[in-house]
N, C-alpha and C positions, 0 to 999 in steps of 0.2 A: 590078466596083466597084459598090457599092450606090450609090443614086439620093441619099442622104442626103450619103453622104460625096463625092460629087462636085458636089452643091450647097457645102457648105462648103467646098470647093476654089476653086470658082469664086468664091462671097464674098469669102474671104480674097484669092485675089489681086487684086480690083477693089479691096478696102479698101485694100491697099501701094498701088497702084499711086496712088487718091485720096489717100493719103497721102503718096506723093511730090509729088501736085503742090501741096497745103499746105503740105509744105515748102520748097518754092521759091519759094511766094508770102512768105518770112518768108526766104527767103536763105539757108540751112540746107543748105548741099551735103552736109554732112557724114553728114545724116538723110536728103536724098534719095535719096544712092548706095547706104544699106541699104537701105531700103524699097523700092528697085529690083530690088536685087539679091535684097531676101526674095520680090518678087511673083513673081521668075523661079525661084526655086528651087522657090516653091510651085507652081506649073506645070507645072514639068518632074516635080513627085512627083506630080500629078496624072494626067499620061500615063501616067506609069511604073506607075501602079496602075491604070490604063485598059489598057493592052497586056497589063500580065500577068493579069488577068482575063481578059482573051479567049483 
């Protein structure tokens, strides 16, 4: 996995994850539980493209 696109992996899931707790300062369970559920999906493609590089 290139140094770039694992920067942007790692971005994006600090950004869901900041953006679920926004959403819960505003009561919005409804936006929390994506935004949780996008930071972990992003996550998990990030490994999954860490492992299969190596």
């Amino acid at each position: 996995m290139s140094k770039g696109l694992a920067l942007l992996t790692a971005i994006l899931v600090i950004a869901c994850f900041v953006a679920a707790g926004v959403t819960i300062s505003y009561q919005n369970y409804g936006w929390m539980t994506v935004a949780i559920l996008a930071g972990f999906v992003i996550m998990g493609a990030g490994i999954f493209a860490k492992r299969k590089g190596q």
